[in-house]
C-alpha positions, 0 to 999 in steps of 0.5 A: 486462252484467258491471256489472248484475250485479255491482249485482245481486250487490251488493245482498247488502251483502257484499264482492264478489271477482271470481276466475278472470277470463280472457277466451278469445278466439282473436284476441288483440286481441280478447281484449285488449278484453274482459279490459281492459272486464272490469277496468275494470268490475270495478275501478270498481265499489264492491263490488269488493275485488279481482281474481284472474285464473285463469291468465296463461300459454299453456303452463300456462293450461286455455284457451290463448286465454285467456293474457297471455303466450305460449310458452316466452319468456313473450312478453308478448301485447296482453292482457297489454299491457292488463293491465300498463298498467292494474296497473301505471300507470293504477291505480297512484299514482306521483307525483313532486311538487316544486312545491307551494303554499307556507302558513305551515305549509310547502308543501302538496300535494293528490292523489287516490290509490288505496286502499291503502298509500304511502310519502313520501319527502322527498328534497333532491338525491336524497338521502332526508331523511325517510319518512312511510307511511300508507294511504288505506281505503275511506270516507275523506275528506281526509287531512292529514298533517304531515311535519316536516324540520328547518331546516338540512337544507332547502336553497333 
């Protein structure tokens, strides 16, 4: 349903921001279902440009059994599990590359990234060698970046 009509939305040819999502569901596990199917439908469709929950606390939150995280500890609940695992490690580009294939240039790395900005750092035995930023936008294809590090500080 959500999908449908976000399509329907869509067809305006404007961005779409999904704002105020809560999920209020008196069975947390539930809950935790429903917000995660409304992320990732959300996240996943092309129109969508962001997310905004409208409240995350039960104490604060007009409709408690909306929350992510309960009491006055602020325990985190299984919707706001869910809503971790999905922010900060299924949809979040963390690499740690050391193996790449070498070419007469150097050596080459491929992955597939999120939109949004990175950081590269080059490290030699966890020492920061050299720092290249750059952003990966909607509608772009290969990037190819070079980043040059001078031969005496490459080790093996």
């Amino acid at each position: 349903m959500i999908k449908s009509r976000l399509d329907k939305v869509a067809t305006a040819g404007l961005p779409i921001w999904v704002t105020e999502l809560d999920v209020n569901e008196p069975d947390v596990l539930e809950r935790a279902a429903g917000l995660e199917d409304s992320l990732r439908v959300a996240f996943s469709h092309p129109a969508v440009e962001g997310i905004m929950l409208w409240g995350f606390w039960s104490e604060m939150h007009r409709q408690p059994h909306a929350s992510l995280v309960d009491g006055d500890n602020f325990e985190i609940n299984e919707a706001g599990r869910r809503w971790r695992q999905l922010v900060f490690n299924d949809w979040r580009t963390n690499l740690s590359l050391t193996d790449g294939t070498l070419t007469p240039e150097g050596k080459a790395f491929d992955f597939r990234g999120f939109h949004g900005d990175y950081d590269i750092v080059i490290k030699s035995h966890g020492i920061p060698m050299a720092t290249k930023t750059f952003q990966l936008l909607p509608g772009d294809d290969t990037l190819v970046l070079n980043i040059n590090i001078a031969n005496d500080i490459i080790v093996g």
